[in-house]
PDB file of N, CA, C and O in Angstrom:
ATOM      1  N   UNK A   1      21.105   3.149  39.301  1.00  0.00           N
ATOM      2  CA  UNK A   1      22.038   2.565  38.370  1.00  0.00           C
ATOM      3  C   UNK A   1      21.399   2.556  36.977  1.00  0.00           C
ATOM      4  O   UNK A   1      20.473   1.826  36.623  1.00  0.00           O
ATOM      5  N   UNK A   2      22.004   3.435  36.274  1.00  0.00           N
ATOM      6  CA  UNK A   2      21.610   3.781  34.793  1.00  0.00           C
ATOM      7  C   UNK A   2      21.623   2.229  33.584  1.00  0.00           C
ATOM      8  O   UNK A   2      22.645   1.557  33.444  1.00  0.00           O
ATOM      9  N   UNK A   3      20.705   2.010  33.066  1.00  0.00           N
ATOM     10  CA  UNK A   3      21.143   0.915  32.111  1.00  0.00           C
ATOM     11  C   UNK A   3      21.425   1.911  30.963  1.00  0.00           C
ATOM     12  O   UNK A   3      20.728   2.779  30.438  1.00  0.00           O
ATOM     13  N   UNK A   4      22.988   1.382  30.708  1.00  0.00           N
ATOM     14  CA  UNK A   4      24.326   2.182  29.878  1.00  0.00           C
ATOM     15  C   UNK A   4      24.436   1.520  28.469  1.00  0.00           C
ATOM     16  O   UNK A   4      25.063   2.139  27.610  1.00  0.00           O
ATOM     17  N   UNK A   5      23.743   0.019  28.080  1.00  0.00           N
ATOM     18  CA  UNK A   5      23.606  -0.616  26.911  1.00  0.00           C
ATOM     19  C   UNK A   5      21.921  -0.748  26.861  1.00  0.00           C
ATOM     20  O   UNK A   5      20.947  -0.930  27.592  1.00  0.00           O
ATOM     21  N   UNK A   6      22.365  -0.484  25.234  1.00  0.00           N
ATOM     22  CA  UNK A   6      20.654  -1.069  25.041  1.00  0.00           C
ATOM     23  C   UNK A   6      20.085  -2.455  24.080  1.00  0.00           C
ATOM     24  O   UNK A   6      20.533  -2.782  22.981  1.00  0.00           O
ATOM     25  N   UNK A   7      19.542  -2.790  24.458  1.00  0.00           N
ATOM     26  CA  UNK A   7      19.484  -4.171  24.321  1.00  0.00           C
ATOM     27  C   UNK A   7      18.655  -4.637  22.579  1.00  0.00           C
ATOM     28  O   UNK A   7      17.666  -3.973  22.266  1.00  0.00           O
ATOM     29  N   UNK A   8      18.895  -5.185  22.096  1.00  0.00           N
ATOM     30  CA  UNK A   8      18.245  -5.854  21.074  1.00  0.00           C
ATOM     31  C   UNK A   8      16.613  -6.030  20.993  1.00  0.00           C
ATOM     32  O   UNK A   8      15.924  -6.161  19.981  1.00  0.00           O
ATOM     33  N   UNK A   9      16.245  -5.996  22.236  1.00  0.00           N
ATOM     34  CA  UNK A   9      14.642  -5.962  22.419  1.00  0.00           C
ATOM     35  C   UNK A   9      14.198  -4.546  22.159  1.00  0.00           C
ATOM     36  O   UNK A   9      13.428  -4.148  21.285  1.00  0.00           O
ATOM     37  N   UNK A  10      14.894  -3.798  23.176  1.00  0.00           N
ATOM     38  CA  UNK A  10      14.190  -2.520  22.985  1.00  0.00           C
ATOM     39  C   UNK A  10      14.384  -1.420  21.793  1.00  0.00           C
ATOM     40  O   UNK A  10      13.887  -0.294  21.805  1.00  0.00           O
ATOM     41  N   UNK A  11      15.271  -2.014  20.678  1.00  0.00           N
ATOM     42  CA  UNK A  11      15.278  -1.619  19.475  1.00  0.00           C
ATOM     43  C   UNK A  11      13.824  -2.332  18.623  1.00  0.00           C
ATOM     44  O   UNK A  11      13.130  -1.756  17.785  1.00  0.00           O
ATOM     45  N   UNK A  12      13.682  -3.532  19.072  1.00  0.00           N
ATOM     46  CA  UNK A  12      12.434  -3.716  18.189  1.00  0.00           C
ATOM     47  C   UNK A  12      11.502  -3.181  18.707  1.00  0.00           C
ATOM     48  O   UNK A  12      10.653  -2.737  17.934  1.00  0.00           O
ATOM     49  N   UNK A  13      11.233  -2.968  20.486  1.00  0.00           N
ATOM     50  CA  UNK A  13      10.110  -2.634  20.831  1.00  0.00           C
ATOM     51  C   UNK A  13       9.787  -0.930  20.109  1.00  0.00           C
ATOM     52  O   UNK A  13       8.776  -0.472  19.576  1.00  0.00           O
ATOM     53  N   UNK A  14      10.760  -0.493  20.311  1.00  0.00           N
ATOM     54  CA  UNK A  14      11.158   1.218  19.139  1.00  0.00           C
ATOM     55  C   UNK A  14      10.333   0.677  18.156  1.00  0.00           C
ATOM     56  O   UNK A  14       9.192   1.132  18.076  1.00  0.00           O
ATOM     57  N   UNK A  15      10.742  -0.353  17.265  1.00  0.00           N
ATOM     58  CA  UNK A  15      10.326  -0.125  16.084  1.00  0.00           C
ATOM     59  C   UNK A  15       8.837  -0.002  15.858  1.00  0.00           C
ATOM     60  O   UNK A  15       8.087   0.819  15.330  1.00  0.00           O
ATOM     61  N   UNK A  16       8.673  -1.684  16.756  1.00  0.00           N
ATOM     62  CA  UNK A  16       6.802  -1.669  16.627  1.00  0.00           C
ATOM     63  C   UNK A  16       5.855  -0.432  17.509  1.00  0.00           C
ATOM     64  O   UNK A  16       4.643  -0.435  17.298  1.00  0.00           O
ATOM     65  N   UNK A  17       6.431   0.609  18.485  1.00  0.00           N
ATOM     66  CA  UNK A  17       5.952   1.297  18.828  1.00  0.00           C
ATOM     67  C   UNK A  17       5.804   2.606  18.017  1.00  0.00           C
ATOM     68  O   UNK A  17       5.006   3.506  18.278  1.00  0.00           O
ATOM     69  N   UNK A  18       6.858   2.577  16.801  1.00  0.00           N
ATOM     70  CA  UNK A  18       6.417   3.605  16.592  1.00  0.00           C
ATOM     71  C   UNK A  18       5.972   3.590  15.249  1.00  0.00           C
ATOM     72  O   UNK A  18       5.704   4.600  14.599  1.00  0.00           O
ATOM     73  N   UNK A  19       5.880   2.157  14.758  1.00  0.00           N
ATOM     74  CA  UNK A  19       4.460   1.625  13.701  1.00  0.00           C
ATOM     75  C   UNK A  19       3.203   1.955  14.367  1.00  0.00           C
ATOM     76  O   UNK A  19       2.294   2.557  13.796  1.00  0.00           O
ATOM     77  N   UNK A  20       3.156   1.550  15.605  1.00  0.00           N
ATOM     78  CA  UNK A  20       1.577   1.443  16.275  1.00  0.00           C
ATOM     79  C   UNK A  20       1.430   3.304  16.201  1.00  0.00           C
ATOM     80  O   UNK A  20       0.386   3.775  15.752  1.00  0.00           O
ATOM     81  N   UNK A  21       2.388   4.095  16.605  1.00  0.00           N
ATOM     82  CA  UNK A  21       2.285   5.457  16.740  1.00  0.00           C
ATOM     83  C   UNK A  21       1.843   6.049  15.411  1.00  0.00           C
ATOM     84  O   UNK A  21       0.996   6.910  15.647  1.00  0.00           O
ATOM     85  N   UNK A  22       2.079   5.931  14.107  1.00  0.00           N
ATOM     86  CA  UNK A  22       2.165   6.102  12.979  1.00  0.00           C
ATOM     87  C   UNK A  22       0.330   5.883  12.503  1.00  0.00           C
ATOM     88  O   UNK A  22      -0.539   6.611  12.021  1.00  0.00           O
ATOM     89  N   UNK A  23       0.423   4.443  12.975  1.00  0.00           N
ATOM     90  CA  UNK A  23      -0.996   4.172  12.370  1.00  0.00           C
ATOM     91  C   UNK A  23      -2.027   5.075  12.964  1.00  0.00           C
ATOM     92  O   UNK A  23      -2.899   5.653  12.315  1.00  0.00           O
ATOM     93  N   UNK A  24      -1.843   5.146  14.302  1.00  0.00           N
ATOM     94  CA  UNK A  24      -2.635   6.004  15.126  1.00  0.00           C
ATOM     95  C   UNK A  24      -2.670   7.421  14.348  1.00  0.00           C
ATOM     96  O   UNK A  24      -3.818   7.818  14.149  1.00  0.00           O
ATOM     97  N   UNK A  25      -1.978   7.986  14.027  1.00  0.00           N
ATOM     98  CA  UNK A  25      -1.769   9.188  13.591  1.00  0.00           C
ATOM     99  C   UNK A  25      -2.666   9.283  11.933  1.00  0.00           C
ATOM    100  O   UNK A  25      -3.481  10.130  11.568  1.00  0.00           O
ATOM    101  N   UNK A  26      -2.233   8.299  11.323  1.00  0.00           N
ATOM    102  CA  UNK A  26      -3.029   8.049  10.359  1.00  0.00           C
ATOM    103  C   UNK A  26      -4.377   7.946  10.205  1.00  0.00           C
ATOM    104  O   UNK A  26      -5.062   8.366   9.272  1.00  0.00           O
ATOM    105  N   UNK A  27      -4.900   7.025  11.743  1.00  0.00           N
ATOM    106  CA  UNK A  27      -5.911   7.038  11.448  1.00  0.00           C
ATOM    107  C   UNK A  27      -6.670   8.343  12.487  1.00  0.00           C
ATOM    108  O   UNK A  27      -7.897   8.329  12.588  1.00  0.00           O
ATOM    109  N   UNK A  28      -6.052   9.175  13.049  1.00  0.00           N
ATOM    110  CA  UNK A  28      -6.431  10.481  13.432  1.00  0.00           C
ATOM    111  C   UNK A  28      -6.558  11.341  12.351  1.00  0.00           C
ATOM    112  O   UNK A  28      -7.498  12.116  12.524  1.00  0.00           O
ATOM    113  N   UNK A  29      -5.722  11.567  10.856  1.00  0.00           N
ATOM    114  CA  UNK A  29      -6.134  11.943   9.852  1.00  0.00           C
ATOM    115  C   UNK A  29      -7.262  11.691   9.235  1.00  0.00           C
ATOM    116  O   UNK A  29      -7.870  12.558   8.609  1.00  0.00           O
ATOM    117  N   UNK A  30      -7.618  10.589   9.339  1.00  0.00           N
ATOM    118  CA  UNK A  30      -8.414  10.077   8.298  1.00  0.00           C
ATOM    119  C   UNK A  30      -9.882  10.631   8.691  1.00  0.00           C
ATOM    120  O   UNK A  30     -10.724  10.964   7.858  1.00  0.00           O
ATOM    121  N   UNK A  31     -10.075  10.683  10.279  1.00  0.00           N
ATOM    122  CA  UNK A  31     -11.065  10.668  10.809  1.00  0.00           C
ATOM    123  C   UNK A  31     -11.567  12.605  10.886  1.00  0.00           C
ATOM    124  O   UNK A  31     -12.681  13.126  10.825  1.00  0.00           O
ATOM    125  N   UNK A  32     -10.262  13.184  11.031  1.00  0.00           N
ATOM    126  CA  UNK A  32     -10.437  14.501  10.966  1.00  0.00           C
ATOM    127  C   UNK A  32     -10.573  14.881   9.572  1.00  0.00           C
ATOM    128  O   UNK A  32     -11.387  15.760   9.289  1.00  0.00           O
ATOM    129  N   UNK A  33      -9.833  14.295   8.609  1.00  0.00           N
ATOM    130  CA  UNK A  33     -10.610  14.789   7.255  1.00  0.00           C
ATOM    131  C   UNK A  33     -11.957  14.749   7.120  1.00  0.00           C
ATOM    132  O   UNK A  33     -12.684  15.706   6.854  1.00  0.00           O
ATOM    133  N   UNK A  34     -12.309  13.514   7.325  1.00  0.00           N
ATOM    134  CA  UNK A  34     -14.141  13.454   7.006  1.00  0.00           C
ATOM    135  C   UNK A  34     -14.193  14.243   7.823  1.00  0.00           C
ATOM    136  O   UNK A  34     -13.822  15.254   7.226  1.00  0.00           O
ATOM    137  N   UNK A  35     -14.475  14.621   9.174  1.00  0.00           N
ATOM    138  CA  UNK A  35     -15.093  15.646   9.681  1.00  0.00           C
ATOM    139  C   UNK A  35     -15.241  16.713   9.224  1.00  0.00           C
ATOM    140  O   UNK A  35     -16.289  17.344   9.087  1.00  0.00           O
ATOM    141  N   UNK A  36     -13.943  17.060   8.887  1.00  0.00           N
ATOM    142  CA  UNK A  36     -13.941  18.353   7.518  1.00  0.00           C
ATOM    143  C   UNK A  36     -14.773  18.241   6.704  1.00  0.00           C
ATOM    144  O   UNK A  36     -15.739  18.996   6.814  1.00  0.00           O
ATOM    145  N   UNK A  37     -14.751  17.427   5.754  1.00  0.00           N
ATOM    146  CA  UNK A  37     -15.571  16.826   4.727  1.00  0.00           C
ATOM    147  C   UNK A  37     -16.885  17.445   4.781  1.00  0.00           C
ATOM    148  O   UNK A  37     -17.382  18.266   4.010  1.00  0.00           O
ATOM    149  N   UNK A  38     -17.494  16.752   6.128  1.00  0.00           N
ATOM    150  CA  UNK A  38     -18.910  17.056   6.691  1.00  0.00           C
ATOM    151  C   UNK A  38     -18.892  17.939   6.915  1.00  0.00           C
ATOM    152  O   UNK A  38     -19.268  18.585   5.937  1.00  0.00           O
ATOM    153  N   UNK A  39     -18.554  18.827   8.074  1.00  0.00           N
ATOM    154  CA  UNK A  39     -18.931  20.222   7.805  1.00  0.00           C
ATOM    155  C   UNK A  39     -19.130  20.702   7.597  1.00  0.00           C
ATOM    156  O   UNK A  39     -19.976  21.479   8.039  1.00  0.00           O
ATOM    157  N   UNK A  40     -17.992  20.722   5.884  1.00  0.00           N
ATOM    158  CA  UNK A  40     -18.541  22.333   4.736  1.00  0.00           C
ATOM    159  C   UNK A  40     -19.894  21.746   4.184  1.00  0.00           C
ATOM    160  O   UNK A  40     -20.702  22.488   3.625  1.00  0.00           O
ATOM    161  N   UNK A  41     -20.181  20.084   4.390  1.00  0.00           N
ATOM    162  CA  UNK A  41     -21.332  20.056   3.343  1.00  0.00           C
ATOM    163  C   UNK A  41     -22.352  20.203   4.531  1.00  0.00           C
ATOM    164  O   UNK A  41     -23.394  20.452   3.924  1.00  0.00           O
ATOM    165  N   UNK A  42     -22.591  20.195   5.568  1.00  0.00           N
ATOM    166  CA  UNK A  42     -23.109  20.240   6.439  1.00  0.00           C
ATOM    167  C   UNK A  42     -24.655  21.606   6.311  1.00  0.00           C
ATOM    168  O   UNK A  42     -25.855  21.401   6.490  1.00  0.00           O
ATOM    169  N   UNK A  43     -24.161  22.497   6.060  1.00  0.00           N
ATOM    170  CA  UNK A  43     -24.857  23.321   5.256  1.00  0.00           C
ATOM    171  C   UNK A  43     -26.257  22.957   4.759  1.00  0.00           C
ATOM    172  O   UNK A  43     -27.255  23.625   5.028  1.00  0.00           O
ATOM    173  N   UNK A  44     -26.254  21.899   4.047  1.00  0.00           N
ATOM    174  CA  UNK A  44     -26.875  21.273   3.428  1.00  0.00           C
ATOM    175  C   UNK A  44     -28.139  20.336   3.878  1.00  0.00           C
ATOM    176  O   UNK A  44     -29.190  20.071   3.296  1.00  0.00           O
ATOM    177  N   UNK A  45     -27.655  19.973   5.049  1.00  0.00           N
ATOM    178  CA  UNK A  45     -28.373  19.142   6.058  1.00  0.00           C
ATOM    179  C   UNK A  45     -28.562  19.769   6.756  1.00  0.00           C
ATOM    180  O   UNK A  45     -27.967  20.806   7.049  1.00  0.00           O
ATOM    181  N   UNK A  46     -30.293  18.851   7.636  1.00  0.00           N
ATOM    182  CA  UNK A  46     -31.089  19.978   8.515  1.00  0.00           C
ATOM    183  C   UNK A  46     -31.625  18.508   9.510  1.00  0.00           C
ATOM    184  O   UNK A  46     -32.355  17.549   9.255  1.00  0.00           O
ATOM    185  N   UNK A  47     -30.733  18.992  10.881  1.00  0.00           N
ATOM    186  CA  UNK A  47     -31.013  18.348  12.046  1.00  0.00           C
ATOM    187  C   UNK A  47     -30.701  16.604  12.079  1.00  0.00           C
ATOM    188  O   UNK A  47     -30.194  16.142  11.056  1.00  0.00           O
ATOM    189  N   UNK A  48     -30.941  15.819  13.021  1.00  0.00           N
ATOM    190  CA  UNK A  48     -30.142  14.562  12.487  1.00  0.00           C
ATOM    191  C   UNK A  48     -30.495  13.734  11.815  1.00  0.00           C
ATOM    192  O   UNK A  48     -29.895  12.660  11.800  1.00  0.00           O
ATOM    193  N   UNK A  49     -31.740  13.998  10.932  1.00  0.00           N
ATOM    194  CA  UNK A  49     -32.088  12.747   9.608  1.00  0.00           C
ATOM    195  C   UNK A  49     -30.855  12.866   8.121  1.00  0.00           C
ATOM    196  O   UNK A  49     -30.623  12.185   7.123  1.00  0.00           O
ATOM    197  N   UNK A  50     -30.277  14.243   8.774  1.00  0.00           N
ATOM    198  CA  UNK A  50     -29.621  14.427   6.979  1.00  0.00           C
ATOM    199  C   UNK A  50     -30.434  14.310   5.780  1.00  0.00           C
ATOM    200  O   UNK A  50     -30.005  14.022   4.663  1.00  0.00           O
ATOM    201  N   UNK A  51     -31.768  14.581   6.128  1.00  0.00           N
ATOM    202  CA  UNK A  51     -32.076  15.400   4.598  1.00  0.00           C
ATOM    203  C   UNK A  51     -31.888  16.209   4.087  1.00  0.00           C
ATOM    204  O   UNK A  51     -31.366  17.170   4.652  1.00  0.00           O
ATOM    205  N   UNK A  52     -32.190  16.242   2.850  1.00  0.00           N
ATOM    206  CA  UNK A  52     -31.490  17.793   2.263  1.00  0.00           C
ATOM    207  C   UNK A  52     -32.840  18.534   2.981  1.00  0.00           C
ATOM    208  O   UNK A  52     -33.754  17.936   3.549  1.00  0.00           O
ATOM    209  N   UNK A  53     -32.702  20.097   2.786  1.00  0.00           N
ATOM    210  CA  UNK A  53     -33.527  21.411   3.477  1.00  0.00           C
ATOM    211  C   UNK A  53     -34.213  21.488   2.370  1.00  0.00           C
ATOM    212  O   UNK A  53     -33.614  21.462   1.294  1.00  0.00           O
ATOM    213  N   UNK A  54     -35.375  21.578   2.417  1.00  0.00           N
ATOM    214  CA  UNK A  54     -36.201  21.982   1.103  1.00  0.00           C
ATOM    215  C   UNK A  54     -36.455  23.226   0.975  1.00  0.00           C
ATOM    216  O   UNK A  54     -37.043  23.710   0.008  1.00  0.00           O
ATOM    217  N   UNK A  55     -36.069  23.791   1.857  1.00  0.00           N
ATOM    218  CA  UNK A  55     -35.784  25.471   1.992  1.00  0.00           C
ATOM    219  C   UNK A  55     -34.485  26.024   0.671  1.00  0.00           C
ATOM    220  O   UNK A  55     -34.626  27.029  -0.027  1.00  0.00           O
ATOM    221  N   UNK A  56     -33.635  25.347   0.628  1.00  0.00           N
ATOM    222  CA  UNK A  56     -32.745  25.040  -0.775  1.00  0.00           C
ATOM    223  C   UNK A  56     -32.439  24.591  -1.800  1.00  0.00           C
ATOM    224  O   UNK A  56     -31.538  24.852  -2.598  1.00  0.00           O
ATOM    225  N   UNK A  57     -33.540  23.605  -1.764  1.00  0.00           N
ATOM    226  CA  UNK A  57     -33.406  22.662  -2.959  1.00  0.00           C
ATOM    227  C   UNK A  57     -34.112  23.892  -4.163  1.00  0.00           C
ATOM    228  O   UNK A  57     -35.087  24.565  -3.831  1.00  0.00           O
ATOM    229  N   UNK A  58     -33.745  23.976  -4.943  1.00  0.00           N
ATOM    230  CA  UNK A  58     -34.371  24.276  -6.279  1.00  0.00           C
ATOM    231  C   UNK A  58     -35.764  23.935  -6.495  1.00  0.00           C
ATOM    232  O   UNK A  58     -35.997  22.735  -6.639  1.00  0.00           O
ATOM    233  N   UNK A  59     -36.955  24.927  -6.559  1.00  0.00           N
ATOM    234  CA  UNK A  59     -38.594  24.749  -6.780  1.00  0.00           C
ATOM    235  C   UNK A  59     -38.422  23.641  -8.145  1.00  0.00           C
ATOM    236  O   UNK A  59     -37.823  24.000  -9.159  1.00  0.00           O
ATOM    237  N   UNK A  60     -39.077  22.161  -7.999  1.00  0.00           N
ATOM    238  CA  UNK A  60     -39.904  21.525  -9.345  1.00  0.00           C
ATOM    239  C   UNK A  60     -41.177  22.369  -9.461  1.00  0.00           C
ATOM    240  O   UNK A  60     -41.990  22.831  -8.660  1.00  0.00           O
ATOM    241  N   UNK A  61     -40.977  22.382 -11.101  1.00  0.00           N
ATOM    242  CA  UNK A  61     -42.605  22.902 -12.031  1.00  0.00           C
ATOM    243  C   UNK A  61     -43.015  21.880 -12.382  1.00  0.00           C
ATOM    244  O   UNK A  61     -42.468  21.125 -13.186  1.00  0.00           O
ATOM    245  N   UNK A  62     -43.936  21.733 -11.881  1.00  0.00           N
ATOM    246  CA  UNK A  62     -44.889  20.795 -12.319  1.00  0.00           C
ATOM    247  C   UNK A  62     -46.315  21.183 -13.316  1.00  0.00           C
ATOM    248  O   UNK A  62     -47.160  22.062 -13.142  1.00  0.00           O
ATOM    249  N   UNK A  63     -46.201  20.249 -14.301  1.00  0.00           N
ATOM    250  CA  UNK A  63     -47.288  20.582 -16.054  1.00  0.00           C
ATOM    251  C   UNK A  63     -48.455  20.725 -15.158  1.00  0.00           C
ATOM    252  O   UNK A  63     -48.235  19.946 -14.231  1.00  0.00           O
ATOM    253  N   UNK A  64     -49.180  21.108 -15.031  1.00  0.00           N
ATOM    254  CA  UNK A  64     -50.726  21.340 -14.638  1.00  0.00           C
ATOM    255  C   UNK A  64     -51.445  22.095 -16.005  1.00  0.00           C
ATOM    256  O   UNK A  64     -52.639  22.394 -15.988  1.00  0.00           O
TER     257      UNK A  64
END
């Protein structure tokens, strides 16, 4: 037996579910941007301290 009306609840429960769906999504953006982010600079960093590579950095002259 099909329920044929829909009720006043399950219009709000719609609503807040698909706030909660939204945020989620948002914050699945947010989290995949930085990853992006990191990546391209990723380059840059060498193994998990994240220092820069001194293999790239630009030689200092030092006055002697």
């Amino acid at each position: 037996m099909p329920i044929t009306e829909t009720h006043e609840l399950h219009k709000r429960r719609f609503g807040r579910n698909l706030g909660v769906a939204l945020c989620l999504v948002g914050f699945c953006a947010i989290v995949f941007g930085l990853t992006i982010a990191k990546i391209r600079q990723g380059s840059q960093m060498e193994a998990f301290d994240h220092q820069p590579r001194v293999s790239i950095t630009p030689p200092v002259e030092t006055d002697q």
